[in-house]
N, CA, C and O atoms as a GROMACS GRO file, in nm:
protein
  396
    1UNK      N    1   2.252  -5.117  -1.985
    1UNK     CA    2   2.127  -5.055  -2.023
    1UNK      C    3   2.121  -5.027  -2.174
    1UNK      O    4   2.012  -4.996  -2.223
    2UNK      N    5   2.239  -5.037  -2.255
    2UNK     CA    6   2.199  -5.020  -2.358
    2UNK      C    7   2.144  -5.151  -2.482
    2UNK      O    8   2.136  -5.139  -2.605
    3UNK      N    9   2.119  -5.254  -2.410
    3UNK     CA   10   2.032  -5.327  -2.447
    3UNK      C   11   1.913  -5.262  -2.508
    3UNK      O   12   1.871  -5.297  -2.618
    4UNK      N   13   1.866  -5.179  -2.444
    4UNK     CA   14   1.753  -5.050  -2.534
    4UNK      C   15   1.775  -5.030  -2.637
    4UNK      O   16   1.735  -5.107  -2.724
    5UNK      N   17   1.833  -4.944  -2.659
    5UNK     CA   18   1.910  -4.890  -2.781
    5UNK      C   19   1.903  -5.025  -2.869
    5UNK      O   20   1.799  -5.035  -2.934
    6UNK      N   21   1.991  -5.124  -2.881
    6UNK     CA   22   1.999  -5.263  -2.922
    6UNK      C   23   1.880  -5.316  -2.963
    6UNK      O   24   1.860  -5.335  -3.083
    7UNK      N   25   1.797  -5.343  -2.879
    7UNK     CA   26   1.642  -5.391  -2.928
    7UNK      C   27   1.567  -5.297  -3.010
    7UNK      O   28   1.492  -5.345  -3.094
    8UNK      N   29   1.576  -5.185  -2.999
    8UNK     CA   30   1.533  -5.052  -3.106
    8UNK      C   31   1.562  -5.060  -3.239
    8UNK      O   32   1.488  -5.077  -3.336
    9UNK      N   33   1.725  -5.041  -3.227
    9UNK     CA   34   1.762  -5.088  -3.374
    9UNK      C   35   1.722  -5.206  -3.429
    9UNK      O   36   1.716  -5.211  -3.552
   10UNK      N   37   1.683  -5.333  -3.343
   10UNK     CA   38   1.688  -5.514  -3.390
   10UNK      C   39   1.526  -5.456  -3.440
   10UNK      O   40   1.490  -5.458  -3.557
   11UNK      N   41   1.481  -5.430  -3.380
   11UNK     CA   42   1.311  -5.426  -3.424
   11UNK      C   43   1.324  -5.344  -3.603
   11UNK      O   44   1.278  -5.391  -3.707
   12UNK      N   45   1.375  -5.262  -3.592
   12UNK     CA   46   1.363  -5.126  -3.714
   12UNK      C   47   1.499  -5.185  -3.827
   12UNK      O   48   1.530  -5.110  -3.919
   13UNK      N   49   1.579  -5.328  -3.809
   13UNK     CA   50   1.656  -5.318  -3.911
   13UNK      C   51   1.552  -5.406  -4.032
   13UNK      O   52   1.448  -5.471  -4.019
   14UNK      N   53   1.647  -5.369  -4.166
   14UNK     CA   54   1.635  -5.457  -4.262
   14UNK      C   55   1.687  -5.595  -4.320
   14UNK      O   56   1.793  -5.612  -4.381
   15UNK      N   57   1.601  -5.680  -4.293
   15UNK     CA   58   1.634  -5.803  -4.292
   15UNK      C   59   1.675  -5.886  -4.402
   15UNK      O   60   1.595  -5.919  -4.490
   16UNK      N   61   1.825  -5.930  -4.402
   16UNK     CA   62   1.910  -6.008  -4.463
   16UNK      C   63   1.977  -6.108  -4.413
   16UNK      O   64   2.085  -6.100  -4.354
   17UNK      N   65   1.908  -6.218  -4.440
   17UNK     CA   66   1.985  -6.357  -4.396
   17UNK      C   67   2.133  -6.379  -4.461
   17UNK      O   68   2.213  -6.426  -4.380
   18UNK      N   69   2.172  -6.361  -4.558
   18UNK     CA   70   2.293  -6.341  -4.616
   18UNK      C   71   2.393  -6.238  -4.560
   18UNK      O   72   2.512  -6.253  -4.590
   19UNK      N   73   2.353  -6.131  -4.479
   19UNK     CA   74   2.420  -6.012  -4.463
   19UNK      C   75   2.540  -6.068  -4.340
   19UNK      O   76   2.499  -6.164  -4.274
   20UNK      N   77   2.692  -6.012  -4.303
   20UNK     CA   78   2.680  -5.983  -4.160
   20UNK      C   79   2.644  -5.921  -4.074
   20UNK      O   80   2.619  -5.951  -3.956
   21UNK      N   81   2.633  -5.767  -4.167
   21UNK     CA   82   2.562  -5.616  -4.105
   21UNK      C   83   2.429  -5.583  -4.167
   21UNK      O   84   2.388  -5.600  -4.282
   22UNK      N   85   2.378  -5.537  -4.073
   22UNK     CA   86   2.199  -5.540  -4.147
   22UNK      C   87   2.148  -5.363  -4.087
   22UNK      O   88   2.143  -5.305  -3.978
   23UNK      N   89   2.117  -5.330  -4.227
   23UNK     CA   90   2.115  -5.162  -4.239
   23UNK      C   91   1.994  -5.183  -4.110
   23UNK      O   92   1.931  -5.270  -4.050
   24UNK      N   93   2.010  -5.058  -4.116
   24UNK     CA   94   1.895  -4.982  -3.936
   24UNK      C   95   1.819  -4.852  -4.052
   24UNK      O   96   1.867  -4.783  -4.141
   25UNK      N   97   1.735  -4.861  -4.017
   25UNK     CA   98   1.598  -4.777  -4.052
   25UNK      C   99   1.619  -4.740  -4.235
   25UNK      O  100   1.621  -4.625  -4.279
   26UNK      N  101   1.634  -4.872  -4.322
   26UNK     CA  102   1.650  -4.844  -4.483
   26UNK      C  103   1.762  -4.782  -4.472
   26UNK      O  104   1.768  -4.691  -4.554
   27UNK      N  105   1.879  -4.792  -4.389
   27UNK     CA  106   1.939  -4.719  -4.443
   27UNK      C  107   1.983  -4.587  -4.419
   27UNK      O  108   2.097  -4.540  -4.416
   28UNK      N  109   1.866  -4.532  -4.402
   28UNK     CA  110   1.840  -4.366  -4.352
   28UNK      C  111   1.916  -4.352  -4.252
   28UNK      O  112   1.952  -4.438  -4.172
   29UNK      N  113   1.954  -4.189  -4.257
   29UNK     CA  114   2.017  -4.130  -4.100
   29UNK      C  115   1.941  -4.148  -3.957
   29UNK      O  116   1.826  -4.104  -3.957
   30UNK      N  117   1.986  -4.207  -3.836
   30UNK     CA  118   1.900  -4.185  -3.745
   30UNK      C  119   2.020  -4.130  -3.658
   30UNK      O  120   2.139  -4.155  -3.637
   31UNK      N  121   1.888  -4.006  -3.603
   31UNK     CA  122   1.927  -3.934  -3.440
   31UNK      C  123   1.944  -3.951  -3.345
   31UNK      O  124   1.846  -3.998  -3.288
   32UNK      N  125   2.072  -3.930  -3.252
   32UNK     CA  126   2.034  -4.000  -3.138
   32UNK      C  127   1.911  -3.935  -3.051
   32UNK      O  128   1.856  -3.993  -2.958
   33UNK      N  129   1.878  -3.807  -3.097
   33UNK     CA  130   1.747  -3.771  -3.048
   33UNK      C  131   1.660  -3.851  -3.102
   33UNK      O  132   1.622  -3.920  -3.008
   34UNK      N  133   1.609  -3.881  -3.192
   34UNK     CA  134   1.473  -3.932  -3.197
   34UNK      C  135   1.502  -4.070  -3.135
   34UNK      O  136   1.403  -4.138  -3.107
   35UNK      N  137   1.603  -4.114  -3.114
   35UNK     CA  138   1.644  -4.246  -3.043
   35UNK      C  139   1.614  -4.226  -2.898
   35UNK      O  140   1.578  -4.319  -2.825
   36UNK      N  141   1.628  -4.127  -2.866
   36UNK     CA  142   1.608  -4.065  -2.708
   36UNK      C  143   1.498  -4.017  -2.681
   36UNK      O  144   1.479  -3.966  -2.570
   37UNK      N  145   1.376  -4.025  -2.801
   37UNK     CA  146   1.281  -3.924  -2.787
   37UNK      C  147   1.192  -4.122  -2.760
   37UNK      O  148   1.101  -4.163  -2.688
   38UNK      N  149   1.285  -4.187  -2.864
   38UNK     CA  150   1.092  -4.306  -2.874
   38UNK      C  151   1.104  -4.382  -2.699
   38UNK      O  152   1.016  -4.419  -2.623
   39UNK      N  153   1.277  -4.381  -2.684
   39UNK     CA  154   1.323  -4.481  -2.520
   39UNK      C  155   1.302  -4.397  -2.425
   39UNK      O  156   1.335  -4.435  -2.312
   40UNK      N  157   1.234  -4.240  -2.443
   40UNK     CA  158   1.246  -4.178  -2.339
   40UNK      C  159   1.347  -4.137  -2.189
   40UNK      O  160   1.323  -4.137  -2.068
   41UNK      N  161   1.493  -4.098  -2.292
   41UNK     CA  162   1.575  -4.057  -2.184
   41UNK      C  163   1.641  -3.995  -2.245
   41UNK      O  164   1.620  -4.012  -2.365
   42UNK      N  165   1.742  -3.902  -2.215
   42UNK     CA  166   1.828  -3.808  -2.270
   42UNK      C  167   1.875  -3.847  -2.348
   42UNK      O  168   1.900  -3.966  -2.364
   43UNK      N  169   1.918  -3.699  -2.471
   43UNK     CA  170   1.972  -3.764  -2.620
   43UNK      C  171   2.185  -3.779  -2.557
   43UNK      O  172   2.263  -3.847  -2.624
   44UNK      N  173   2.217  -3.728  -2.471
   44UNK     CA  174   2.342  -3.811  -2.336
   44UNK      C  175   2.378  -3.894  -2.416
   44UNK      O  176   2.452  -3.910  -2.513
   45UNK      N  177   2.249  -3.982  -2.302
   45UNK     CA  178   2.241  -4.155  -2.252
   45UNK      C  179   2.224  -4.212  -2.404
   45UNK      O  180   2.308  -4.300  -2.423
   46UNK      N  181   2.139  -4.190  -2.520
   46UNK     CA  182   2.151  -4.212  -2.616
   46UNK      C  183   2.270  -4.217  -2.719
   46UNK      O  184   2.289  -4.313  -2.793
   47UNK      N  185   2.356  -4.093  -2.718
   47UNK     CA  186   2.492  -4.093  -2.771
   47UNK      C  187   2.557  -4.172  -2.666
   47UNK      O  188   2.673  -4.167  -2.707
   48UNK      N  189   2.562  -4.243  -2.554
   48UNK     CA  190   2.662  -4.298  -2.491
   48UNK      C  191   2.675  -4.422  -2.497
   48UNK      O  192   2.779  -4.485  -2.515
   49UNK      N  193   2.510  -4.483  -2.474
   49UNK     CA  194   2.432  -4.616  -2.544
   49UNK      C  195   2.476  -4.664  -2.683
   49UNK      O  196   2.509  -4.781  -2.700
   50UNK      N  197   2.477  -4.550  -2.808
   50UNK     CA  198   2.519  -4.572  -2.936
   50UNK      C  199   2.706  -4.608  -2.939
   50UNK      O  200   2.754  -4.695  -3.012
   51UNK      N  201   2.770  -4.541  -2.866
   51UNK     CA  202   2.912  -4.568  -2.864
   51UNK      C  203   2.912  -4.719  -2.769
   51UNK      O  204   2.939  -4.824  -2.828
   52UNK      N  205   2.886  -4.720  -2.647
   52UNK     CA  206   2.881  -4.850  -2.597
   52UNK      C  207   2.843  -4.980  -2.669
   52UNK      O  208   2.877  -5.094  -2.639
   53UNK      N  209   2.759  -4.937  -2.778
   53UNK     CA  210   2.712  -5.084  -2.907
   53UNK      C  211   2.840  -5.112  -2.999
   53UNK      O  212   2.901  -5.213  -3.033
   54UNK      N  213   2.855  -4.954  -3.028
   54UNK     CA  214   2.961  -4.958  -3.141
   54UNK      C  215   3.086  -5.023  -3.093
   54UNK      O  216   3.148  -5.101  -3.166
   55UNK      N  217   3.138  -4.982  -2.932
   55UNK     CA  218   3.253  -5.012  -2.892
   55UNK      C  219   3.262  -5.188  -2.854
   55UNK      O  220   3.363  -5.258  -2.847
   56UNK      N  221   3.155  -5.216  -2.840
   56UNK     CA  222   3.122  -5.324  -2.778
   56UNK      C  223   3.175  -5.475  -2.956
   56UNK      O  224   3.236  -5.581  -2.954
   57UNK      N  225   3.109  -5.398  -3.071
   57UNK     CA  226   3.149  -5.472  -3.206
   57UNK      C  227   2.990  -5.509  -3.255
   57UNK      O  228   2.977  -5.576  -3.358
   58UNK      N  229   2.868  -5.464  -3.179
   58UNK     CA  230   2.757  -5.514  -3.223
   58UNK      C  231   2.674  -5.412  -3.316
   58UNK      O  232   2.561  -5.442  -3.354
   59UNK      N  233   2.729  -5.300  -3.347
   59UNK     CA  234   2.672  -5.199  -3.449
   59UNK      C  235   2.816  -5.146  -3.514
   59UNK      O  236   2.928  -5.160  -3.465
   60UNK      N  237   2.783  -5.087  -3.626
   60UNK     CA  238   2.874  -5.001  -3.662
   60UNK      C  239   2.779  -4.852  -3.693
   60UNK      O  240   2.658  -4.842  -3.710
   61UNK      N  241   2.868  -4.760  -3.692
   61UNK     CA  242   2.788  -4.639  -3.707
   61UNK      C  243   2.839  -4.546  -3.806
   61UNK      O  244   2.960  -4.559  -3.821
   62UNK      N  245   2.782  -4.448  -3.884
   62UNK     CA  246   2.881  -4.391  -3.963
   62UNK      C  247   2.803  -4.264  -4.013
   62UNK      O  248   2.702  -4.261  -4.084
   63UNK      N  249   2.906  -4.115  -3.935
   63UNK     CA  250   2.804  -3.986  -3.983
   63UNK      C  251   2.772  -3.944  -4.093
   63UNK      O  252   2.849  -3.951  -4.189
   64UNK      N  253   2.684  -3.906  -4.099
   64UNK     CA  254   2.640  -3.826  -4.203
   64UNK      C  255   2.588  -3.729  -4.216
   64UNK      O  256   2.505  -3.696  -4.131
   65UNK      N  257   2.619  -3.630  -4.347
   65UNK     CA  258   2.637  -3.475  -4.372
   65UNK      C  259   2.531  -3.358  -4.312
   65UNK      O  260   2.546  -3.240  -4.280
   66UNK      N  261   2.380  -3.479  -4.311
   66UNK     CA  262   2.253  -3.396  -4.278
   66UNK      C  263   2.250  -3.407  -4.154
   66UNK      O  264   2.160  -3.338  -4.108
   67UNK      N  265   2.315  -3.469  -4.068
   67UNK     CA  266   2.248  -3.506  -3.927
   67UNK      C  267   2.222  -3.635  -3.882
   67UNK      O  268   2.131  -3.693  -3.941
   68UNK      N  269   2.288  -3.708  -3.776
   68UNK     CA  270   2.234  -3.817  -3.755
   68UNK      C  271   2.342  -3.943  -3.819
   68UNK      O  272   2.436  -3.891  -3.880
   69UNK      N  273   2.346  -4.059  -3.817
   69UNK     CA  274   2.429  -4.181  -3.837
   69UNK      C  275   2.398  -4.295  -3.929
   69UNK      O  276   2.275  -4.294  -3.928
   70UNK      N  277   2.425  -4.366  -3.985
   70UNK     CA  278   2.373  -4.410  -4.077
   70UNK      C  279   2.423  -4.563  -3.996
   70UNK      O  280   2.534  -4.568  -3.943
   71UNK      N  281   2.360  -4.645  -3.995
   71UNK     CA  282   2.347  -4.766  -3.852
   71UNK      C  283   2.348  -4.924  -3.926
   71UNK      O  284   2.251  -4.963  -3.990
   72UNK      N  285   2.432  -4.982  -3.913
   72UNK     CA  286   2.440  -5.113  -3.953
   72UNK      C  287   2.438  -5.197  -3.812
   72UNK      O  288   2.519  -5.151  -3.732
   73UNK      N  289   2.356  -5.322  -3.759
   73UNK     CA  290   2.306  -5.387  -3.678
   73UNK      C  291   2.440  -5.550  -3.729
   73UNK      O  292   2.468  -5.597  -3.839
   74UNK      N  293   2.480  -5.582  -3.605
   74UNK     CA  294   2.530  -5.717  -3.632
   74UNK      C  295   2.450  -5.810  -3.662
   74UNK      O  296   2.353  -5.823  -3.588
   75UNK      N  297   2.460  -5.886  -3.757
   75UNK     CA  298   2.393  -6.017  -3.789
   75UNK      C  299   2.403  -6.116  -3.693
   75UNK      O  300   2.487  -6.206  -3.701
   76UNK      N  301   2.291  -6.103  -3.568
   76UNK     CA  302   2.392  -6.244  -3.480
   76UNK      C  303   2.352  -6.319  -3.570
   76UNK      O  304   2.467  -6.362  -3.577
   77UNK      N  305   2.269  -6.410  -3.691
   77UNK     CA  306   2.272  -6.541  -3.725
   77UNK      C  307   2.461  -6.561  -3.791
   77UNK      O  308   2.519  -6.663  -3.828
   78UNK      N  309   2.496  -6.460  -3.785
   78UNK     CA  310   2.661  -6.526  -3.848
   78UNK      C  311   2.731  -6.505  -3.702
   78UNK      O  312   2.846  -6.466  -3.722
   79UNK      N  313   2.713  -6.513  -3.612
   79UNK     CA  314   2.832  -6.509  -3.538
   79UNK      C  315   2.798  -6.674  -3.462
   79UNK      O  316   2.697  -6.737  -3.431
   80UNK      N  317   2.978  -6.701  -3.453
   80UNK     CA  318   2.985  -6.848  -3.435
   80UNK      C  319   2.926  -6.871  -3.279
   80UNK      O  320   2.927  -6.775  -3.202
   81UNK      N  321   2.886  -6.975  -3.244
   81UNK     CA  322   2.862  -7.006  -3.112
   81UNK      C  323   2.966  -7.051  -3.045
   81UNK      O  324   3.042  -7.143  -3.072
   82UNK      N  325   2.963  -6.958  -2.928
   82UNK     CA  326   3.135  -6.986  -2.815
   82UNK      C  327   3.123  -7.134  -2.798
   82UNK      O  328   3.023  -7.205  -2.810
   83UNK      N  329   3.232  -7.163  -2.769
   83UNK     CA  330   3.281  -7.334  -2.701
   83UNK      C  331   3.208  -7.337  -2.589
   83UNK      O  332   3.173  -7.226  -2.549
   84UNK      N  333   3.167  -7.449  -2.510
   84UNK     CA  334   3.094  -7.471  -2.427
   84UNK      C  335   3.256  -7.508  -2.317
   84UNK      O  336   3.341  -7.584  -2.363
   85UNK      N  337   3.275  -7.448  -2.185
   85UNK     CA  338   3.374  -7.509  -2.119
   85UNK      C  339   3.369  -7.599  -2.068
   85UNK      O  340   3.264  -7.641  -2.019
   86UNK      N  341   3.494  -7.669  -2.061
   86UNK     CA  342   3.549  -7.779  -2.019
   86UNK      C  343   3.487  -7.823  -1.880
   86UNK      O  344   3.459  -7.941  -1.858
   87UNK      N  345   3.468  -7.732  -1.795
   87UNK     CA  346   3.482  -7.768  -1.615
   87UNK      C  347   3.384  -7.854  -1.625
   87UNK      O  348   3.305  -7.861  -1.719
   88UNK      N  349   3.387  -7.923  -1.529
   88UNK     CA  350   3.278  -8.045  -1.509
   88UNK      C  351   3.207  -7.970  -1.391
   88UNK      O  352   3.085  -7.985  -1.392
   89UNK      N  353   3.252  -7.900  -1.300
   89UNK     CA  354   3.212  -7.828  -1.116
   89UNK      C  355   3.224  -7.704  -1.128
   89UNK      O  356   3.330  -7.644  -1.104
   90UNK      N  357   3.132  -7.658  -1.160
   90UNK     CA  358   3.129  -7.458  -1.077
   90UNK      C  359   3.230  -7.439  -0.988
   90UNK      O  360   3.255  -7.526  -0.905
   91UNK      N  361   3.311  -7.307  -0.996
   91UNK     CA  362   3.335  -7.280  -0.910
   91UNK      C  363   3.289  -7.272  -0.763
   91UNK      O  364   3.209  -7.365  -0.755
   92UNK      N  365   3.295  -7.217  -0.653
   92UNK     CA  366   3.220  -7.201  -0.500
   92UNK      C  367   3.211  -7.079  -0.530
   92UNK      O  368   3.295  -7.017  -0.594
   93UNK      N  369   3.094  -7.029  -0.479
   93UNK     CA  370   3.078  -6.870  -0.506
   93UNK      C  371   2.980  -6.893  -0.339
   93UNK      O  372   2.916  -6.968  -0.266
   94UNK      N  373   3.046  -6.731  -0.368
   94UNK     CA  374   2.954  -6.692  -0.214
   94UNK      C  375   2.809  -6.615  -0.188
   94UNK      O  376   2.790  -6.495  -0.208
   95UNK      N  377   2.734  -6.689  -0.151
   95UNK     CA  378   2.632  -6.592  -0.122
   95UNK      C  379   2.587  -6.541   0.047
   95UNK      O  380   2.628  -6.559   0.162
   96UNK      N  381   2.476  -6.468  -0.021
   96UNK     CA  382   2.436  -6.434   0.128
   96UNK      C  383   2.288  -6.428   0.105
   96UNK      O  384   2.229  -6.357   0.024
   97UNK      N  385   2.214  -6.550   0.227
   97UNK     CA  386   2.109  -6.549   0.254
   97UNK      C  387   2.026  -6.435   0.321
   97UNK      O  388   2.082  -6.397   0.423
   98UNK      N  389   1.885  -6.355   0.288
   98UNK     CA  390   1.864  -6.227   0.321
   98UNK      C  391   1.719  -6.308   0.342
   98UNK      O  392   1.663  -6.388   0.269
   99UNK      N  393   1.670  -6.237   0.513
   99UNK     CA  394   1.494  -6.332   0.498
   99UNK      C  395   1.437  -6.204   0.550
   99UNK      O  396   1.316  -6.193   0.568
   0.00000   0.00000   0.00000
């Protein structure tokens, strides 16, 4: 779910084709309240959402003195594209038909 969070920041960063990290709102401190206030769910789920990005390698975050984090967004245009695998056949996976 924190794909939210993710698309929030992607909409509000500043755009640098050169960059790997691309500042979130100029730069400025953001809250995880007002982050919780625009997605409408607890400022929680918002601090948990913000660590799950960070932990994940797709934001970095970094506090600051007044309140709030100062937010760098991963550049996906620099991240390499995975190898495509080898298998020629899917595994068998199981389903279950429901009518």
């Amino acid at each position: 779910m924190a794909v939210w969070l993710f698309l929030l920041y992607w909409q509000n960063h500043s755009p640098d084709a050169n960059s790997e990290w691309l500042a979130v709102g100029n730069g400025n401190p953001i809250r995880d309240s007002d982050a919780a206030r625009v997605l409408k769910i607890s400022v929680q789920t918002a601090t948990r959402w913000r660590r799950r990005l960070r932990d994940a390698g797709l934001i970095q975050s970094e506090a600051q003195q007044g309140g709030g984090f100062q937010i760098w967004l991963l550049n996906l245009n620099h991240v390499p594209a995975a190898e495509p695998s080898n298998r020629e056949v899917w595994p068998e996976m199981q389903t279950e038909l429901v009518q």
